[in-house]
C-alpha positions as CSV (number, residue, x, y, z in Angstrom):
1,X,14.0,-15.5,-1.3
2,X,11.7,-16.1,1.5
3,X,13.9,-13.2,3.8
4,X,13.5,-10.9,1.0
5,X,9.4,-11.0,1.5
6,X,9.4,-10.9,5.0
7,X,11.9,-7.7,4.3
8,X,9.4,-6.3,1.8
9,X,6.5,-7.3,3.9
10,X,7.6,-5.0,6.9
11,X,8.5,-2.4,4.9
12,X,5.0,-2.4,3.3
13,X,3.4,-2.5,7.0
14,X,5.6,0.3,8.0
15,X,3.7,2.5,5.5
16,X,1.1,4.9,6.5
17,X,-1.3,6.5,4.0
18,X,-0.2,9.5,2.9
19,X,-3.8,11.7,3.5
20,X,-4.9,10.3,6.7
21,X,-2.1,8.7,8.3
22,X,-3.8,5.4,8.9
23,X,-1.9,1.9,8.7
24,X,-2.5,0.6,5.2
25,X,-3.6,-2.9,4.7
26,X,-1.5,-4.9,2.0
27,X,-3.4,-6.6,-0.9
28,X,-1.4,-9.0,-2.4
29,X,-3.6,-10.4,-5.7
30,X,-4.3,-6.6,-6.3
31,X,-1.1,-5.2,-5.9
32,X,-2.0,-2.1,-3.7
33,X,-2.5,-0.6,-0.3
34,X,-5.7,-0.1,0.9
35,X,-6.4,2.6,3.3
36,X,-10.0,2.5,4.2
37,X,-10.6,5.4,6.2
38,X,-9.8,7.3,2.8
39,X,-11.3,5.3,0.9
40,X,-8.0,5.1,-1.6
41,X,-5.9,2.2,-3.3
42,X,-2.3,3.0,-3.6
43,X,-0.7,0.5,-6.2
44,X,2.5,-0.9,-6.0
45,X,4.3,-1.5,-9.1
46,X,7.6,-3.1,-9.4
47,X,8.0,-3.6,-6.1
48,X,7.7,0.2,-5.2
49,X,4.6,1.3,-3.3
50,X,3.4,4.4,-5.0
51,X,1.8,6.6,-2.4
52,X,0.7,9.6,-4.5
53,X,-2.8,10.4,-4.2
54,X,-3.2,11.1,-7.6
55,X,-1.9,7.4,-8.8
56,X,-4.4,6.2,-5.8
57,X,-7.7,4.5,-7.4
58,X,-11.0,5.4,-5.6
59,X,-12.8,2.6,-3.6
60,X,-16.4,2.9,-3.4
């Protein structure tokens, strides 16, 4: 199981954000990626990052 994370875990850090192109940090309690130069958290649900701005909650 352990391969599978480290699988998941690059495929997360291979992710840009979608509006600034910036490397996304990964939170794992939250569930999302956090770009901060947009100010934008992308959430990931079942497994599958959704990188739609719209779905994206504002940070402040």
């Amino acid at each position: 199981m352990s391969g599978e994370t480290k699988a998941d875990r690059r495929m997360l850090e291979a992710l840009v954000c979608p509006v600034t192109q910036a490397p996304l940090s990964y939170d794992a309690e939250a569930q999302e990626l956090i770009s901060k130069p947009a100010k934008l958290a992308f959430p990931i649900r079942g497994g599958i990052p959704v990188m739609l701005v719209d779905e994206a909650r504002r940070l402040d």
